[in-house]
VMD Tcl script that draws the C-alpha trace (Angstrom):
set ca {
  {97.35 -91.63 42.83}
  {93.89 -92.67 44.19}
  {92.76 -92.40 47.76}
  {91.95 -95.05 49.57}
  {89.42 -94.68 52.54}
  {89.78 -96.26 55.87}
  {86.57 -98.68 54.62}
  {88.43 -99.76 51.73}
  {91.60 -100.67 53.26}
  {89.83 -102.06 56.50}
  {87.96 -104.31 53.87}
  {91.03 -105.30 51.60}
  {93.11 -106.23 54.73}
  {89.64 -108.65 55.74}
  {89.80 -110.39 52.18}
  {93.08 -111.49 53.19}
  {94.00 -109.35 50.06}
  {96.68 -107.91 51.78}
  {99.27 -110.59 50.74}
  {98.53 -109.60 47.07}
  {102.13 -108.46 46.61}
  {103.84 -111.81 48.02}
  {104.86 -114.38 45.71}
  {102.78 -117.46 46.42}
  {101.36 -120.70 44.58}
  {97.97 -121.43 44.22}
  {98.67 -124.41 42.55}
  {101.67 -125.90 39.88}
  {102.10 -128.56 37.40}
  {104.11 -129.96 34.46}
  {103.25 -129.14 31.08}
  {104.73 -132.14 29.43}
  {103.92 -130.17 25.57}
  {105.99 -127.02 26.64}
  {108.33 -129.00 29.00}
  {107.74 -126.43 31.30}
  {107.00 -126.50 35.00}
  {103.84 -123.91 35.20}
  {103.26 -121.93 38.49}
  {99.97 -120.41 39.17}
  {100.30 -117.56 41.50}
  {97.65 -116.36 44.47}
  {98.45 -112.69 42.50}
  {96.90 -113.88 39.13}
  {99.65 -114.35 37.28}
  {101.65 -117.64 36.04}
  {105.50 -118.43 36.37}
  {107.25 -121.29 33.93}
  {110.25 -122.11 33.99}
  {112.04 -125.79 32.20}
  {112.88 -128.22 34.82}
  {116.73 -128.58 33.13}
  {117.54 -125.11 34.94}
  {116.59 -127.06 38.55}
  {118.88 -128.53 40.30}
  {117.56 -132.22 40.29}
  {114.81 -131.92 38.00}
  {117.08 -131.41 34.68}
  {116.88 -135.46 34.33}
  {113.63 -136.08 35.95}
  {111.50 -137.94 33.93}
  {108.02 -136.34 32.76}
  {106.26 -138.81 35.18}
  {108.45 -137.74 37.93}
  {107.98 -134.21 37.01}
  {104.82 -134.13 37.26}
  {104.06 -135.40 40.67}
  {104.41 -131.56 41.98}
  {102.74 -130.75 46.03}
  {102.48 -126.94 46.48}
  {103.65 -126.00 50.34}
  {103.51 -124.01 52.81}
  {100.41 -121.92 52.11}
  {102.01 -121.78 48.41}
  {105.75 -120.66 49.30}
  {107.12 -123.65 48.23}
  {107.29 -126.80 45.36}
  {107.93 -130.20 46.31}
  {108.94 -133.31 44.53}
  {108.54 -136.64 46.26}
  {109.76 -138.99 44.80}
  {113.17 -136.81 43.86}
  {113.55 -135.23 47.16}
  {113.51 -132.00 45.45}
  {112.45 -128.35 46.78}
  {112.78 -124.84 46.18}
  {110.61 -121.86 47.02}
  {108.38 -119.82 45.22}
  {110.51 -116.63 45.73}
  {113.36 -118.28 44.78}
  {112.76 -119.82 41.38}
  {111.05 -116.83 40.47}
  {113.83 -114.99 41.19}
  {116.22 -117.35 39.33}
  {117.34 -119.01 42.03}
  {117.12 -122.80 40.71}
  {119.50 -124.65 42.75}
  {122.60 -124.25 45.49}
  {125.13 -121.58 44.70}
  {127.83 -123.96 43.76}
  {125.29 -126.08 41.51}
  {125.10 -122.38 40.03}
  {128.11 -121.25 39.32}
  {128.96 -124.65 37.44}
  {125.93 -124.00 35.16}
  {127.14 -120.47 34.76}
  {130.57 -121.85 33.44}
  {128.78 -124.42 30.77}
  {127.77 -121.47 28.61}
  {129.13 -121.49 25.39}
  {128.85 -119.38 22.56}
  {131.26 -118.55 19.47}
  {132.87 -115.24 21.75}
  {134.04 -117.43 24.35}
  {135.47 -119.88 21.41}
  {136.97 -117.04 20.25}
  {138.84 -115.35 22.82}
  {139.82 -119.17 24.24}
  {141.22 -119.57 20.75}
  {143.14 -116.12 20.88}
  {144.19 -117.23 24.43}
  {146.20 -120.35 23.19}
  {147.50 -118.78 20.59}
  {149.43 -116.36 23.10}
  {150.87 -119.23 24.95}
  {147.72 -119.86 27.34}
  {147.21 -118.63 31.29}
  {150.26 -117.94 32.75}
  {150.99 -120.19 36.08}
  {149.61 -119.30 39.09}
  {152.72 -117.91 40.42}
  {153.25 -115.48 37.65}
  {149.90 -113.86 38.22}
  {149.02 -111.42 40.85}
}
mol new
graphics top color blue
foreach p $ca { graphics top sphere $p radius 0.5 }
foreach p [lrange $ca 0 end-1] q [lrange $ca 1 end] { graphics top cylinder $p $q radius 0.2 }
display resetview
């Protein structure tokens, strides 16, 4: 690991460089070819993500979606016109709506394991009623 001098870290900290590590936007719009919602962070690098994973942008129209503000010194993505928000952090993070919006995405997922086992569940007679189970 390098050393840094007292100059050099008195002179990053004047830059303002010394938010490099938070997760901000410098600026964010919709790519209506990708269908992609494209973050450009103060960092340098970019963050896309499809508006159908957002709670209240997954039927937004591409008109709608791309009337994007960047607030808050870049911590956080408005919509107008959809009363929409979420945070920089957040999304990045794969936070893309409330926790309940969540965990009914979560259950949508399909794939032929699930049809599966659901089919090998029926064919055992099903869940057993709630007060058989503990």
């Amino acid at each position: 690991m390098a050393d840094i001098t007292d100059a050099e870290l008195d002179a990053f900290v004047s830059e303002g460089s010394s938010n490099a590590g938070e997760l901000r936007a410098s600026s964010a719009r919709y790519d209506s070819k990708s269908k992609r919602i494209v973050v450009e962070l103060t960092n340098g690098c970019t963050f896309a993500f499809p508006p159908s994973l957002a709670q209240g942008l997954e039927s937004a129209t591409d008109a709608e979606l791309a009337e994007i503000e960047v607030l808050g010194a870049g911590y956080g993505l408005h919509w107008e016109r959809l009363d929409v928000d979420f945070t920089v952090q957040g999304l990045i993070s794969g936070v893309f709506g409330t926790a309940s919006w969540m965990a009914r995405r979560a259950g949508k997922a399909t794939s032929a394991a699930k049809a599966a086992a659901a089919r090998a569940n029926r064919a055992k007679g099903g869940r057993p009623p709630k007060s058989a189970r503990r």
